[in-house]
C-alpha positions in Angstrom: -9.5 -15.1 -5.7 -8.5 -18.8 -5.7 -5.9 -20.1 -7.8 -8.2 -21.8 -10.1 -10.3 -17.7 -10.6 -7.2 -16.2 -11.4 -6.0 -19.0 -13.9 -9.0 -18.7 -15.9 -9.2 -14.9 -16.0 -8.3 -14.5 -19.6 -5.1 -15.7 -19.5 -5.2 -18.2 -22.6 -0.9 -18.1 -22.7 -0.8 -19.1 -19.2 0.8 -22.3 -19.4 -1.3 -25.4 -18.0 1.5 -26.2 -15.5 1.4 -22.9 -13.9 -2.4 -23.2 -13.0 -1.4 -26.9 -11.6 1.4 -25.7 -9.6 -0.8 -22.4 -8.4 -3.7 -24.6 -7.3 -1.2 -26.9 -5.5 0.7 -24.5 -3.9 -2.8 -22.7 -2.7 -3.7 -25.9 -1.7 -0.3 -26.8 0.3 -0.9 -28.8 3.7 1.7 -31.0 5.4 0.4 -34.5 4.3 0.0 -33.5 0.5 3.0 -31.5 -0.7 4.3 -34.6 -2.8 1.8 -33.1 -5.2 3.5 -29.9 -5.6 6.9 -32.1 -5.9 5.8 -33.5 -8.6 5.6 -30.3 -10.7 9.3 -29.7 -10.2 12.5 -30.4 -11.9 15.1 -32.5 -10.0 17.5 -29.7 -9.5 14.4 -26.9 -8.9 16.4 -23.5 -6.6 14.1 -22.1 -4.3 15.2 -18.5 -2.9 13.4 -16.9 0.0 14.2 -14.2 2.5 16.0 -16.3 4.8 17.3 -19.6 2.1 18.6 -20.7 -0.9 18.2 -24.3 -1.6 18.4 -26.7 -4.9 16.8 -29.2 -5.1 13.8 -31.5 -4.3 14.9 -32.1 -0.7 15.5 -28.8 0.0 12.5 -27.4 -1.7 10.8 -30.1 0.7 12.7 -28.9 4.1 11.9 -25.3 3.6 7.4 -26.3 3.8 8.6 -29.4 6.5 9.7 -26.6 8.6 7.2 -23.9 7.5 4.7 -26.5 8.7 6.7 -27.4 12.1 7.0 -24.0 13.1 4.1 -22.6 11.9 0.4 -23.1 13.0 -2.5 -23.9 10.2 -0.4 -22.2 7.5 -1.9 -20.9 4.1 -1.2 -19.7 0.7 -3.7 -17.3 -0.9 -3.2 -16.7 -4.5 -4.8 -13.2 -5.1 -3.2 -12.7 -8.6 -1.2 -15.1 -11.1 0.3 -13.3 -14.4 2.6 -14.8 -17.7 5.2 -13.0 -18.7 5.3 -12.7 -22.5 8.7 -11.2 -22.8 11.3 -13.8 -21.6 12.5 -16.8 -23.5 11.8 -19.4 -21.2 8.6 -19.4 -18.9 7.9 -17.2 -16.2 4.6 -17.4 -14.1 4.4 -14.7 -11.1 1.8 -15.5 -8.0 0.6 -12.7 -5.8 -0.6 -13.5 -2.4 -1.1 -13.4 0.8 0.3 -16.1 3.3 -1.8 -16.5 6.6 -1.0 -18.3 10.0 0.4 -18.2 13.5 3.9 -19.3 14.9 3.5 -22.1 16.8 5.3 -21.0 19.8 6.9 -18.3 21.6 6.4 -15.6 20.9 3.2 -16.9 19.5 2.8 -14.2 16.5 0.0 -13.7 14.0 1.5 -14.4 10.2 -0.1 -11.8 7.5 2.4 -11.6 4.6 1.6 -10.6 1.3 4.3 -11.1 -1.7 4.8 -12.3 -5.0 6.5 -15.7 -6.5 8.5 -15.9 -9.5 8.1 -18.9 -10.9 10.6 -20.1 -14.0 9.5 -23.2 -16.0 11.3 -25.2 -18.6 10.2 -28.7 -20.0 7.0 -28.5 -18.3 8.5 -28.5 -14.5 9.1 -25.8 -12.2 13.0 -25.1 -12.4 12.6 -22.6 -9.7 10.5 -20.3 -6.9 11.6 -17.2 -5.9 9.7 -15.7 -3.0 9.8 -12.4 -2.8 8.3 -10.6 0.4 9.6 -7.8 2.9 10.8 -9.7 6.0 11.6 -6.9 8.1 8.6 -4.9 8.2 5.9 -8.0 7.9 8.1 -10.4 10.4 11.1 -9.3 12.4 9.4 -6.2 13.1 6.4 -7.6 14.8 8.6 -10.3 17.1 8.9 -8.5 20.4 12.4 -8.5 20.7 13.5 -7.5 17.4 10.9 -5.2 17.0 12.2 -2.5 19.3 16.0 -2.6 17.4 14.5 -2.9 14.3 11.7 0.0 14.2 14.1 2.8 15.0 16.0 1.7 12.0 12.9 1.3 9.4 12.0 5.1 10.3 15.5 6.1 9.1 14.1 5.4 6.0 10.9 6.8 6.1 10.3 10.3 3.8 8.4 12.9 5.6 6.6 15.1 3.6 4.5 18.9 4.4 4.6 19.3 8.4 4.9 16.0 9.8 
């Protein structure tokens, strides 16, 4: 599902700047994310695993150096939903961010998660990413993966005989 599918799905309180900022972010490539800048407030927070930033420039750091480190990058919006029970706007994107790091050790990017995305005045005031970095990222880099593993099955339940 593109951003545009899951914007016109029946969701008639979605608000038009959500769709806009969905397609753009689907759409992200190094040489045209001034068009997803210009959907966002000046002091816009954006929270992901790994940073916190406010701001335009940060916002704009955090894909410079998504698309330096990261070979052919890309957002796919599987799901976008309204929330009709907060005061001001909240927009939440599933999907599923494909890729490769661009060097060593070379890894194959498959995340899925889920944006929050809060809008006042018609600007996104912030983007919270939220996605499981251990088990999607630092468990698959090779030398992470073999402290880290041991320490995810601590939390695994086992059920019946296994």
């Amino acid at each position: 599902m593109t951003a545009d599918q899951g914007a016109k799905s029946g969701q008639d309180c979605m608000p038009e700047i959500a769709q806009t900022y969905a397609h753009a972010f689907a759409a992200l490539q190094s040489d045209n994310i001034d068009d997803l800048l210009a959907l966002l407030s000046d002091d816009v927070r954006f929270v992901d695993p790994f940073n916190d930033v406010t701001g335009k420039a940060g916002f704009r750091a955090i894909f410079d150096h998504m698309f330096a480190t990261c070979t052919a990058p890309q957002f796919h919006i599987t799901d976008i939903a309204a929330s009709a029970s907060t005061p001001s706007e909240r927009v939440y994107l599933r999907w599923r961010m494909s890729g490769r790091l661009a060097t060593w050790p070379g890894t194959t990017l498959a995340l899925q998660g889920m944006s929050e995305i809060h809008i006042a005045d018609n600007k996104v005031t912030a983007h919270y990413d939220h996605w499981d970095s251990a088990s999607q990222l630092l468990a698959k880099l090779p030398l992470i993966r073999s402290l880290l593993r041991p320490i995810l099955r601590l939390f695994v339940v086992r059920t019946g005989g296994s």
